[in-house]
C-alpha positions in Angstrom: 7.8 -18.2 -10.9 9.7 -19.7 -13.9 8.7 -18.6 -17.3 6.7 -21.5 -18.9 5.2 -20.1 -21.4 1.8 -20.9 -19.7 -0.6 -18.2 -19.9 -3.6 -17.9 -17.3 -6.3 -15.7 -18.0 -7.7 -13.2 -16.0 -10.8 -15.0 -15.2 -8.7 -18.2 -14.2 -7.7 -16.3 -11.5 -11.1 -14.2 -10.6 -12.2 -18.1 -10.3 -9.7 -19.6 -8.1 -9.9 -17.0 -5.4 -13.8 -17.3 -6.0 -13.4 -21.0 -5.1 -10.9 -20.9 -2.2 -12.7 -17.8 -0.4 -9.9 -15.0 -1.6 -12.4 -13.0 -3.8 -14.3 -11.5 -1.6 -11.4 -9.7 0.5 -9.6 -8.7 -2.7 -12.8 -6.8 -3.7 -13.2 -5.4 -0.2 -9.4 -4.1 -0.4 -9.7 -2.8 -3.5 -12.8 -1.2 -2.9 -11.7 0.7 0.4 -8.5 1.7 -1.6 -10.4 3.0 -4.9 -13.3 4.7 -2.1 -10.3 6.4 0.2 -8.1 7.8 -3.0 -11.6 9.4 -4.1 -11.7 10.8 -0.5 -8.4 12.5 -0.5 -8.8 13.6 -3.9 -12.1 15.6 -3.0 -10.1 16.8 0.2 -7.5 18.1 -2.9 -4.6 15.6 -1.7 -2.4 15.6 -4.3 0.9 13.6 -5.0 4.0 15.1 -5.7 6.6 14.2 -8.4 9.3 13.9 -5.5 7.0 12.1 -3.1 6.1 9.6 -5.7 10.0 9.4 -6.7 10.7 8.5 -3.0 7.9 5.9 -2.8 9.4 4.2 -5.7 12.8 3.8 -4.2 11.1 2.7 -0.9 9.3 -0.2 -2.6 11.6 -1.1 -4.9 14.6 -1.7 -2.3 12.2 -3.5 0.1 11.7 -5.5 -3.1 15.3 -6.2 -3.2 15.1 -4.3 -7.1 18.5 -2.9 -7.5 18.6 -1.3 -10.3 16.3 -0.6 -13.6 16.5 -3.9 -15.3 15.5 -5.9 -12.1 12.5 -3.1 -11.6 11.4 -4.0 -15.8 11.7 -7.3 -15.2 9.9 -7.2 -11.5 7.0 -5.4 -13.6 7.2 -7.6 -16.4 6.7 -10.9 -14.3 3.4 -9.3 -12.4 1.8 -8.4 -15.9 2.4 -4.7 -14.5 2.8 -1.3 -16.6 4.7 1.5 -15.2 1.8 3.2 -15.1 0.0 0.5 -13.3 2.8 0.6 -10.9 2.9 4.4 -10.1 -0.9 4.7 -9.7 -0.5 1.5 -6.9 1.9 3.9 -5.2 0.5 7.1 -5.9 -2.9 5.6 -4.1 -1.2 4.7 -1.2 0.5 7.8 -0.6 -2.9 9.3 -0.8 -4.7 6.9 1.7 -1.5 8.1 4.0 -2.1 11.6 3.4 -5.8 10.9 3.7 -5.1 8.7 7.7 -3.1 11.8 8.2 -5.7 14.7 7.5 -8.6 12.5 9.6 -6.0 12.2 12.5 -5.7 15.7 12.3 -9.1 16.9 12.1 -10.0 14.3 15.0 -7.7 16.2 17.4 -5.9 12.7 18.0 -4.8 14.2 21.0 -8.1 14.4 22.2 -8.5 10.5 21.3 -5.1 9.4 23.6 -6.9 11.1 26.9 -8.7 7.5 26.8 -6.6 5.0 28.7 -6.6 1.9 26.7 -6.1 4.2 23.6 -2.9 5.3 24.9 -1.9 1.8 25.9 -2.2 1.1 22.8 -0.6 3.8 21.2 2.6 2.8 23.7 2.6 -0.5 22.8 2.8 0.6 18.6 5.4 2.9 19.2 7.3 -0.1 21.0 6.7 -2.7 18.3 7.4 -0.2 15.5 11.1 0.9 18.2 11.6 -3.2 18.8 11.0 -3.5 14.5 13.7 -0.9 14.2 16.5 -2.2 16.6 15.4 -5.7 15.4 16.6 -4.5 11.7 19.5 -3.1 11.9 
């Protein structure tokens, strides 16, 4: 979005997705996020430095952000701190983690013995193959 020099508050916004129906799922997704990072916290998840470092790079070349001065001015355009930013990926690392430790303590293999959860579990890992081949 070009700089205007328009400024739209906060509440603006809280409004408009009020109105068009948005609200609602924001709070729910935000919600589920804030609940599932409490989760893997009390399960003593943690984030490392490196991980965090590698999560960075991830999002910031699926952002097309090449280098620092794209990432500053990426975070400047979304009203974003680095702070701001590290805690967004620092919560989804721990909601992977999290996905990860229930899978585990499920005995997912236990889960697959169901036909139609395996069919579905073949039909992921063919999407997330086709996705792959697709890309390159």
């Amino acid at each position: 979005m070009a700089d205007t020099g328009l400024k739209i508050s906060t509440d603006k916004v809280v409004n408009y997705l009020r109105c068009t129906g948005g609200y609602t799922s924001a709070v729910k997704e935000v919600a589920e996020r804030e609940f599932t990072v409490a989760a893997a916290e009390q399960k003593g998840l943690k984030v490392t430095d490196e991980e965090l470092q590698k999560a960075s790079d991830a999002w910031r070349a699926f952002k097309g952000l090449l280098n620092a001065q794209d990432t500053m001015n990426w975070l400047a355009t979304n009203s974003l701190t680095i702070d701001s930013y590290e805690d967004f990926l620092a919560a989804n690392l721990l909601i992977a983690k999290f996905k990860h430790s229930l899978a585990s303590e499920a005995q997912i293999e236990n889960i697959f013995l169901d036909p139609q959860c395996q069919e579905t579990a073949i039909d992921l890992l063919y999407y997330n193959w086709l996705a792959g081949t697709m890309g390159k």
